[in-house]
TIRO-169585 format. One record per residue (C-alpha): x, y, z; residue number from 1. Coordinates in pm, 1 decimal. Each point is the difference from the previous one (the first is absolute). Example, Ala and Ser with C-alpha at 12.3 -4.5 7.8 and 13.67 -1.06 7.14 Angstrom:
! residues 2
east|north|up|num
1230.0|-450.0|780.0|1 $
137.0|344.0|-66.0|2 $
This chain:
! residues 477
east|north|up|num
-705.0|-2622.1|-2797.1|1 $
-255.0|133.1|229.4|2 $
195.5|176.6|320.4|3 $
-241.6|-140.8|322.0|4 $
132.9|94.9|361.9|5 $
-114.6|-45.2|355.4|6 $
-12.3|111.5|318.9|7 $
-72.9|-332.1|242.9|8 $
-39.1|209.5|343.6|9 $
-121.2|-288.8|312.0|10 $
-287.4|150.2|180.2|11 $
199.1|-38.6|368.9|12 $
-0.3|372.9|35.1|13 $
-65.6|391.0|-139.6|14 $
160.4|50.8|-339.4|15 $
356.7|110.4|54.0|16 $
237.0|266.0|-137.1|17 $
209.4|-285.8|-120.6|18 $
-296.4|-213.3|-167.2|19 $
-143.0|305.7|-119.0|20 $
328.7|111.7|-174.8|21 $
22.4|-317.9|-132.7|22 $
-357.3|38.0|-146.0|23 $
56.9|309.2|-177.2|24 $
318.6|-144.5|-165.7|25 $
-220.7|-298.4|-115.9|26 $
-271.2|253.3|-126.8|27 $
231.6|235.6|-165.1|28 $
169.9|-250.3|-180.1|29 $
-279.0|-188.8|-156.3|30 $
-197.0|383.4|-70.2|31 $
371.7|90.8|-185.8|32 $
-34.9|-337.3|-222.1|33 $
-376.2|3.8|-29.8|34 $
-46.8|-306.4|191.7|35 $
-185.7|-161.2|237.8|36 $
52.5|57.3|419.7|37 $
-134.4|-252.3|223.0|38 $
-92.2|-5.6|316.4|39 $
35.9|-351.6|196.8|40 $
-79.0|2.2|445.0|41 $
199.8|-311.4|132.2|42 $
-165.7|-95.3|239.0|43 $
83.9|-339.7|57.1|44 $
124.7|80.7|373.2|45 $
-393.9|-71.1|144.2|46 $
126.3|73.8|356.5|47 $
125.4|331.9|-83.3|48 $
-209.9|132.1|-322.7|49 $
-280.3|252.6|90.1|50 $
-288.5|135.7|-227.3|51 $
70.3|324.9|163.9|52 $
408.5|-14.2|-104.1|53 $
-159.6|-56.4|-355.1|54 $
-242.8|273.8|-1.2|55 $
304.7|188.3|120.2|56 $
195.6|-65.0|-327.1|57 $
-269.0|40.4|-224.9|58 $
-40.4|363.3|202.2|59 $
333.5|117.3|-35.3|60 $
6.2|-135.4|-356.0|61 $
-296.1|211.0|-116.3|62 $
121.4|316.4|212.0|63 $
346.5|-15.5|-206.8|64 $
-177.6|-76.0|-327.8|65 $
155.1|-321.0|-69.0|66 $
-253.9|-154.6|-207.4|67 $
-14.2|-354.9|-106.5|68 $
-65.2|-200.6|-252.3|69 $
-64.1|-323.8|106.1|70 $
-100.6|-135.1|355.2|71 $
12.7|-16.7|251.0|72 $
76.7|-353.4|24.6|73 $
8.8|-142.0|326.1|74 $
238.6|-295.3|14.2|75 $
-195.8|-192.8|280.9|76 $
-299.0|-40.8|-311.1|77 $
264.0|-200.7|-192.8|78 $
188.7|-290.9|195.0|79 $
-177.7|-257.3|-201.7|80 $
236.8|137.6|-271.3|81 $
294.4|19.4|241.1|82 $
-58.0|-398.8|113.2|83 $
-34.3|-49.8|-371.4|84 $
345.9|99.9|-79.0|85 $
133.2|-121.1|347.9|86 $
-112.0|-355.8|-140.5|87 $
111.0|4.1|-367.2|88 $
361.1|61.5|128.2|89 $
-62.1|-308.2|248.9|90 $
-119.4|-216.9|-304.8|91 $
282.3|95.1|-192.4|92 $
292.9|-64.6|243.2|93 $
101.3|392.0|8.3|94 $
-159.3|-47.5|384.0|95 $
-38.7|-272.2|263.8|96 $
-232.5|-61.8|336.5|97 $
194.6|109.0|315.1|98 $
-163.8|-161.6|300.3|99 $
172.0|207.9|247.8|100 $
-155.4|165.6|336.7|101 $
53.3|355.7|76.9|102 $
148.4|-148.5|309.2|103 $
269.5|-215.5|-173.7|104 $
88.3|279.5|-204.7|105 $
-5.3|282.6|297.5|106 $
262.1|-273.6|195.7|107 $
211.0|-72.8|-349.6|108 $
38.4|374.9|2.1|109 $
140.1|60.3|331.0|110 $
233.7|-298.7|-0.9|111 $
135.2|148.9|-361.8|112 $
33.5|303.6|190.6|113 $
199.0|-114.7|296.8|114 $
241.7|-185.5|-209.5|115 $
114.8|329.0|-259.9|116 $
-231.0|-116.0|-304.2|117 $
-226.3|175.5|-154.0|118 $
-398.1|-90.0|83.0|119 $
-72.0|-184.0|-353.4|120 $
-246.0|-274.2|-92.6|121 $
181.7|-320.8|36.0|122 $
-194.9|-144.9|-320.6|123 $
-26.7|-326.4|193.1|124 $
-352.8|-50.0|-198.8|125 $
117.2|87.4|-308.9|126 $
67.6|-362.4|-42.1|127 $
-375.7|-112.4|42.5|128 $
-90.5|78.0|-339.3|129 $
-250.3|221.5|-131.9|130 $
-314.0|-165.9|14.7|131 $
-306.8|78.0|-244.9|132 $
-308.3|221.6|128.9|133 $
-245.8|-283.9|152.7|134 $
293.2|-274.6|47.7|135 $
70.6|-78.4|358.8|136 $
-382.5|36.4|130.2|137 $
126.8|-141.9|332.3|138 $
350.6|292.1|28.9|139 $
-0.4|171.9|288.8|140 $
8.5|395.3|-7.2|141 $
240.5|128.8|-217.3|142 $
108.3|297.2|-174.7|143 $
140.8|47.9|-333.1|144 $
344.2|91.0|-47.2|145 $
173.7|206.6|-293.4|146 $
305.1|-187.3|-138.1|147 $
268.2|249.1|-22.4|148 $
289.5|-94.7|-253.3|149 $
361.8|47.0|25.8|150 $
148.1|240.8|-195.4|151 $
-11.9|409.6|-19.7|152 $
-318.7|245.5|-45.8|153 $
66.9|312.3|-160.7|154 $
-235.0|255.2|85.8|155 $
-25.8|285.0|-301.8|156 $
-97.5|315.1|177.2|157 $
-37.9|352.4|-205.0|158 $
54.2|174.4|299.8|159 $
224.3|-210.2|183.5|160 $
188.6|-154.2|-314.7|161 $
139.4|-355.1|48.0|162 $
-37.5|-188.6|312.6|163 $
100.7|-396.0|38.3|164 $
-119.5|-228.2|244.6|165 $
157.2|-289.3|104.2|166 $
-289.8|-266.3|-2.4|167 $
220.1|-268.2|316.0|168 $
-112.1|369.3|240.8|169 $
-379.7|-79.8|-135.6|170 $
-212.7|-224.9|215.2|171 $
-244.6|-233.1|-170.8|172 $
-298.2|206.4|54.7|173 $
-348.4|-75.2|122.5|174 $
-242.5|57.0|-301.6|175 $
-342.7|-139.8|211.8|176 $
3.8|-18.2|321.1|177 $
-115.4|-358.4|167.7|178 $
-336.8|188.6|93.7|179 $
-36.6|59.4|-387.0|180 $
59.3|408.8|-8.5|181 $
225.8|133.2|-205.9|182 $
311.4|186.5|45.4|183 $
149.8|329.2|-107.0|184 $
235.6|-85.9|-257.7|185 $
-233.2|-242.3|-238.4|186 $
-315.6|218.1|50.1|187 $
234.7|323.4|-133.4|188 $
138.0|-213.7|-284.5|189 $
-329.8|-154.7|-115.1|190 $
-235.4|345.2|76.3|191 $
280.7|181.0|-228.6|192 $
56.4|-288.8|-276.6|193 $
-403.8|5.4|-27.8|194 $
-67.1|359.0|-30.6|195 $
273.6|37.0|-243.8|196 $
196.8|245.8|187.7|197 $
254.2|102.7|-218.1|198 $
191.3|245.6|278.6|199 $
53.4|-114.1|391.9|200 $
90.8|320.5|156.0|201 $
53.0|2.4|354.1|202 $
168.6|38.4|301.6|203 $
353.6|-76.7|28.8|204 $
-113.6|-162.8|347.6|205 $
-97.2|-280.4|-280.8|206 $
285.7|-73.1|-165.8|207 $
120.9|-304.0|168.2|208 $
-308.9|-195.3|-60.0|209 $
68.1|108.7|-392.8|210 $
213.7|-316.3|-51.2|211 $
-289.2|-254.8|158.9|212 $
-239.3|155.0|-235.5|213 $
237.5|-1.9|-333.7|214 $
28.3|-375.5|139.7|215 $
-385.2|-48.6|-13.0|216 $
-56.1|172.0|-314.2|217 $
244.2|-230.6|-148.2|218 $
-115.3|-299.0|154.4|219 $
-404.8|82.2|-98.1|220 $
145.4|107.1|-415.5|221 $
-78.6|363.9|89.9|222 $
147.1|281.1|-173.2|223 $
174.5|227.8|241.4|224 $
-113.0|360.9|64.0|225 $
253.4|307.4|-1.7|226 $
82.8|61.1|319.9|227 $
78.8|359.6|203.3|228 $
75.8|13.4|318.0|229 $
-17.6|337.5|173.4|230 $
220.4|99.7|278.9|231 $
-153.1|36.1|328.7|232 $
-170.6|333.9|142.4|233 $
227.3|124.8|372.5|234 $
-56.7|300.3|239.1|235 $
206.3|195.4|78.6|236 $
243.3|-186.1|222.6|237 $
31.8|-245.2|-326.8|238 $
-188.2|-313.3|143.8|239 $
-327.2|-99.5|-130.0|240 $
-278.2|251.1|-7.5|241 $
-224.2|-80.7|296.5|242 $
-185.3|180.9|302.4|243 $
200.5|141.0|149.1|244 $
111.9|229.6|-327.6|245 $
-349.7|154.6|-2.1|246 $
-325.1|-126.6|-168.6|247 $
71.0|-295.3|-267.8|248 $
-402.8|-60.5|-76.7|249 $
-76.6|222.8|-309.4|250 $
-311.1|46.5|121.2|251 $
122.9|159.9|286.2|252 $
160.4|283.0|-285.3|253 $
-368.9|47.8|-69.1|254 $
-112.0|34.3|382.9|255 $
282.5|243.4|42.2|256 $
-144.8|214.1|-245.8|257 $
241.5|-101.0|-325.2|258 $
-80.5|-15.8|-390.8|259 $
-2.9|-322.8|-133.9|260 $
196.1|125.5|-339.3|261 $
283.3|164.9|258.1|262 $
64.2|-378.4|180.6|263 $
-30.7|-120.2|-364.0|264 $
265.6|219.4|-141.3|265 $
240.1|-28.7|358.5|266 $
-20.7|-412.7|-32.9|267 $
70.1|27.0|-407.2|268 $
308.3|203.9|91.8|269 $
80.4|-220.9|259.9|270 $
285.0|-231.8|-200.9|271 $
-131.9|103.4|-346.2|272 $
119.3|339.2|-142.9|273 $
-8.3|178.9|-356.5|274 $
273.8|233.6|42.4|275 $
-3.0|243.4|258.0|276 $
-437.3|39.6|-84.9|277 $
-145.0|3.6|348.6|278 $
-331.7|89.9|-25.4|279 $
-223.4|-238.1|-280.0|280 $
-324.6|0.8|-148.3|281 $
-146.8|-359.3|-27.8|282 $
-12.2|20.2|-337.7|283 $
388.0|123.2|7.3|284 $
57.2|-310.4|220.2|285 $
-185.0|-275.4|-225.4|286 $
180.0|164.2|-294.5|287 $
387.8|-4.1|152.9|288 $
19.4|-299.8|206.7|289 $
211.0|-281.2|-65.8|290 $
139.9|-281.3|255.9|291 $
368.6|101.7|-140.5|292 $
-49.7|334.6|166.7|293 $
-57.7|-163.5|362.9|294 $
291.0|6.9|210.7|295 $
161.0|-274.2|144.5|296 $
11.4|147.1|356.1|297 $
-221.9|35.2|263.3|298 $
-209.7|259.6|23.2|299 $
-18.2|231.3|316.7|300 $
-323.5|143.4|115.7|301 $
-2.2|362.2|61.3|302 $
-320.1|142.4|120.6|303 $
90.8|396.5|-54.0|304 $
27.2|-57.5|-303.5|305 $
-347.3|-156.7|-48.1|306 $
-118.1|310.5|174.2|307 $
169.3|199.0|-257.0|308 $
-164.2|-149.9|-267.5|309 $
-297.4|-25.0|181.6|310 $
-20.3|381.6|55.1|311 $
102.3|24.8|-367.4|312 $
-281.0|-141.2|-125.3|313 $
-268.3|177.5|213.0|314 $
164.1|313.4|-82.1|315 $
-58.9|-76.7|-404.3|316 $
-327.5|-158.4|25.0|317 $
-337.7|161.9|-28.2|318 $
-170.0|149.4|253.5|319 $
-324.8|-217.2|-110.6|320 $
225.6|-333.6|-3.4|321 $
134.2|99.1|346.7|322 $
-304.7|96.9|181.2|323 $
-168.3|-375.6|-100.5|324 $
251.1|-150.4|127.5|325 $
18.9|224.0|312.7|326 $
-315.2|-17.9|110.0|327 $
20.1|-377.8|158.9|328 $
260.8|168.7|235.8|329 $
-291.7|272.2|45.8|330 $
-277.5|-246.0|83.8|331 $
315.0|-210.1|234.0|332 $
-62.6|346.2|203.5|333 $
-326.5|-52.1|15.8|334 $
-119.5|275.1|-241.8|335 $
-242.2|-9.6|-254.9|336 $
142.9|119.0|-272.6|337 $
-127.3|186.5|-338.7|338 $
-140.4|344.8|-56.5|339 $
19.1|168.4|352.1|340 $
-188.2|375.0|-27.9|341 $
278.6|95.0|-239.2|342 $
256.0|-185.6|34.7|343 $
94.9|-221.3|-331.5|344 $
244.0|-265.0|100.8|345 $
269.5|9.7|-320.2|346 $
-8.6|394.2|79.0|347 $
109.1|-52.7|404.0|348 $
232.3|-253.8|-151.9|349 $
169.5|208.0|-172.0|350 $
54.8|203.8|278.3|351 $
262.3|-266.2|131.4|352 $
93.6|-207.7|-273.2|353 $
336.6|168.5|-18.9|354 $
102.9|-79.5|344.0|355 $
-182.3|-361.2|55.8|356 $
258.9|-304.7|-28.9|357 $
-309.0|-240.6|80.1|358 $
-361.8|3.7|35.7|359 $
-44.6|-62.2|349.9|360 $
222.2|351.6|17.4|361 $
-214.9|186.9|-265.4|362 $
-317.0|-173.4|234.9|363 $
147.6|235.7|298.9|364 $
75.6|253.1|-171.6|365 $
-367.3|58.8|-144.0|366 $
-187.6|-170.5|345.2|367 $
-7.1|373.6|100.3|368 $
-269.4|93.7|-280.1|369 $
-224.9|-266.3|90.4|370 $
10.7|26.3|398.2|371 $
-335.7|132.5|134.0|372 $
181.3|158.8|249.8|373 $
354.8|113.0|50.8|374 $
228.3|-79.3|252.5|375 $
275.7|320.8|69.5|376 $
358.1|-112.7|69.9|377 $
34.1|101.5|325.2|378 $
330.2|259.2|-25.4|379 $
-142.6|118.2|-363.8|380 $
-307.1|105.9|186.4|381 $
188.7|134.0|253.1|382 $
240.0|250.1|-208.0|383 $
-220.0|115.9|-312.7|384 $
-397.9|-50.4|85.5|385 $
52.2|317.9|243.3|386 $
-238.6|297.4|8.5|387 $
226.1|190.5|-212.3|388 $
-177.1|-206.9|-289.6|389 $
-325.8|40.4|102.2|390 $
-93.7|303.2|-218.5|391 $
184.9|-176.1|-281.7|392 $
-186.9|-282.6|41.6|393 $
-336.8|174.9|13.4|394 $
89.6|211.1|-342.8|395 $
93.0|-304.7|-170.8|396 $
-330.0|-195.6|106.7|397 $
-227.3|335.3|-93.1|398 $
215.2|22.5|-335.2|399 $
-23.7|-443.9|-93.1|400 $
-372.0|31.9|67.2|401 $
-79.9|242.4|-260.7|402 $
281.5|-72.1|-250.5|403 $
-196.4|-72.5|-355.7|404 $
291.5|-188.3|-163.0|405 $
158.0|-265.0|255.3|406 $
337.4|-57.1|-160.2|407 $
342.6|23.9|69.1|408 $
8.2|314.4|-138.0|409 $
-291.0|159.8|164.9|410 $
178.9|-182.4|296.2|411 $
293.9|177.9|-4.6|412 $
-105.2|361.1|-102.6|413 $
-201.6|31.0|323.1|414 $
293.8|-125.9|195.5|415 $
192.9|227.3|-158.8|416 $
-242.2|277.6|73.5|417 $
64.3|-45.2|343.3|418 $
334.8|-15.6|-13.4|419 $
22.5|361.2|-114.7|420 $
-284.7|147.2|214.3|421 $
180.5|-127.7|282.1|422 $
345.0|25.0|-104.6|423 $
130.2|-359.4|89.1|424 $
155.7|-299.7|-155.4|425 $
-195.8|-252.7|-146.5|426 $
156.0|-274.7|287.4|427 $
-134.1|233.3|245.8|428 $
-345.7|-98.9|-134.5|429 $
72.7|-342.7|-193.4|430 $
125.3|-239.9|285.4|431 $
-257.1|101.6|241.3|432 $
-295.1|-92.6|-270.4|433 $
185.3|-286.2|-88.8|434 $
3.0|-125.2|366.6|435 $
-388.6|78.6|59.1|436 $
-59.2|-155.5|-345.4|437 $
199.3|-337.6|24.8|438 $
111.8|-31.8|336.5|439 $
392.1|13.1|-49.7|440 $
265.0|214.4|-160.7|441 $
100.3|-178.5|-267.1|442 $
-293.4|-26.6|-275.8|443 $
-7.0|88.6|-422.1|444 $
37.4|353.9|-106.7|445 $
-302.5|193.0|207.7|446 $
-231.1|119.0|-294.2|447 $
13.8|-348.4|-103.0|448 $
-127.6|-161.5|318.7|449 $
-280.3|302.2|-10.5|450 $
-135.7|-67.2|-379.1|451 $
28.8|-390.0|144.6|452 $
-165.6|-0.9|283.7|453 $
-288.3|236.2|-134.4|454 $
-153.2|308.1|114.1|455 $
-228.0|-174.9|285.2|456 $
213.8|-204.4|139.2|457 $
293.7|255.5|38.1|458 $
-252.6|247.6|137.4|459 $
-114.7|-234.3|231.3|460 $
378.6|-30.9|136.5|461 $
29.7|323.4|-4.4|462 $
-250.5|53.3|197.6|463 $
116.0|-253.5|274.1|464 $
352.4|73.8|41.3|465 $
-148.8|399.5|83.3|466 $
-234.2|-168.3|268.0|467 $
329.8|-176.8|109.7|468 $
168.7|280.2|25.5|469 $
-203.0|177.6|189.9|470 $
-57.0|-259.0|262.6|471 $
376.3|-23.7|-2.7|472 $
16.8|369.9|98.3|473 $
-256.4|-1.3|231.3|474 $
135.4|-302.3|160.2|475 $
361.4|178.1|41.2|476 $
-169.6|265.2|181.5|477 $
């Protein structure tokens, strides 16, 4: 048997940590078995499905690498099929016409309500009959109703084991609505019996309309799917992941300057482990996972620890790999980015890949070497760019300008140089370049940020910060 999956995401909104853990489950499984993933969009909700919430799942879809192989279907392309099935089980007495208003059924509601019984479909036109599709030209609006029989449903879950249903606490369900759309339940049942979807793995948020679907399955001769029901993903306070926990839109992970293989790793761990293995290749993951090894409890989402792995991975990676997928961040600043005089990109990266937890904080850290002009931290200026310097500064800019071999090396001797002639400590000299070089205190190691930057552009700061302080002095007096 051919393992086929699914992820059925509706298009109401962006994709979801939730959905997209969900996804990657789907996808992981059916890459394990060698089998087919498919991606269906319900959108069946008209009123609240956007093109733009689809192009936002097929975004965040391609940014994780969840690739699929069939799709996507969109279920409002198939309700011809739906009002197919809807009618067989009305020919074949397994349904029946309810002529009911939404206002009848609104007021039967309440008054179950106020008298302590549960709000349940009375079945008062279960007794109509079923009626064949064409037969009763002259029937007023009506919907089509899902006879429910009496009895238990068993629910067979890998992840949540056993679970019975009493059928009496199952209302006869709408199938087709009187307007002739269909509903959840028989669109999920029929989209999943058709595309031979072997696996339903979802949400646990699903499991109690499980039993209405086993029903319909049943009731249309369908063979039933496995089903695996994941536990639900929580903040930190241990109520559903939302808002107000931080961002939940996994493209938002990529705005904020995430890899897409560090969320994918974080969400795999997140109620699936392999032993105490934390960080996975995707080949690692395809090759270990198995549905026995999700847990049966909810997962809590902890956003340090994304960052960890987050600043795991850019640590490991490439410089190449990292400064391709740095340089949107770049451009966000509104630099143009590439081959600047000297500077190589993967070589500034590396500069700051140790200490970068996300892109848009490797984008700072590197904004200095692209700046056309430099903006001095006001105290920084204050305490080192002094005229104590000035010589320094002067020696270093004569010594740059006619250095042959602009390394690190080269760098450093001349520094060093200087450090003897004038008997002083290398911070005496370092944090003062660094501040007329990149603005601030805090930069990569000094002979680095010089072989970076190149020799014009660190002469040409250089030069400036001596003009500055010499206006500075002159100013003071």
């Amino acid at each position: 048997m051919e393992v086929r999956t699914r992820f059925a995401p509706s298009p109401t909104g962006y994709l979801h940590i939730g959905g997209a853990r969900t996804a990657l489950f789907n996808w992981l499984f059916a890459r394990h078995h060698k089998g087919k993933f498919i991606l269906r969009i319900e959108d069946t909700d008209v009123a609240r499905s956007t093109d733009e919430s689809t192009q936002a799942i097929l975004d965040g879809m391609q940014w994780l690498g969840l690739d699929y192989d069939e799709g996507p279907y969109f279920q409002s392309k198939r309700f011809d099929l739906y009002r197919e099935h809807a009618y067989k089980l009305l020919e074949t007495g397994k349904a029946y016409k309810c002529y009911c208003t939404a206002e009848e059924l609104e007021q039967r509601r309440k008054d179950a309500l106020a008298q302590g019984k549960p709000p349940k479909y009375d079945g008062r036109c279960k007794s109509q009959g079923s009626g064949a599709r064409g037969q009763g030209s002259n029937d007023k609006s009506f919907a089509i109703r899902f006879k429910v029989s009496p009895g238990t449903t068993l629910v067979k879950d890998i992840i949540k084991s056993n679970v019975a249903f009493d059928n009496n606490e199952i209302d006869d369900l709408i199938i087709l609505r009187s307007d002739g759309t269909p509903t959840y339940n028989l669109c999920v049942v029929v989209d999943d019996a058709t595309m031979k979807i072997t696996h339903v793995i979802r949400g646990d948020d699903h499991l109690n309309n499980t039993p209405k679907q086993i029903l319909l399955y049943e009731a249309f001769g369908y063979p039933l799917p496995i089903f695996a029901h994941l536990p639900m993903i929580l903040g930190s306070d241990k109520t559903r992941l939302s808002k107000r926990h931080g961002a939940t839109s996994v493209m938002a992970y990529k705005e904020m300057g995430y890899m897409p293989h560090a969320l994918v790793n974080y969400l795999a761990r997140l109620g699936w482990s392999h032993g105490d293995q934390e960080i996975f290749t995707i080949e690692e993951l395809t090759e270990k996972f198995s549905l026995e090894n999700v847990g049966k409890s909810s997962g809590v989402f902890n956003p340090e620890k994304l960052l960890w792995l987050n600043h795991h991975y850019i640590k490991e990676s490439k410089p190449y790999d990292m400064a391709k997928l740095l340089e949107p961040f770049l451009e966000a600043k509104g630099y143009a980015v590439g081959t600047i005089h000297e500077l190589s990109l993967p070589n500034v990266v590396k500069t700051v890949q140790e200490r970068s937890k996300t892109f848009v904080e490797m984008a700072d850290a590197v904004e200095f070497y692209f700046k056309e002009d430099v903006v001095y931290e006001e105290k920084a200026a204050q305490k080192f760019l002094t005229s104590e310097v000035l010589e320094i500064f002067e020696i270093i800019t004569s010594k740059l300008d006619n250095l042959p071999d602009f390394t690190q090396k080269a760098i450093e001797d001349i520094f060093n140089s200087i450090i003897n002639e004038k008997n002083i400590k290398l911070g005496k000299i370092a944090q003062p370049v660094r501040i007329a070089l990149t603005g601030g205190t805090v930069s990569p190691g000094i002979f680095e940020v010089i072989e970076n930057l190149g020799r014009e552009k660190t002469i040409e700061r250089l030069k400036k910060a001596i003009v500055f302080i010499k206006q500075k002095g002159s100013f003071s007096t």
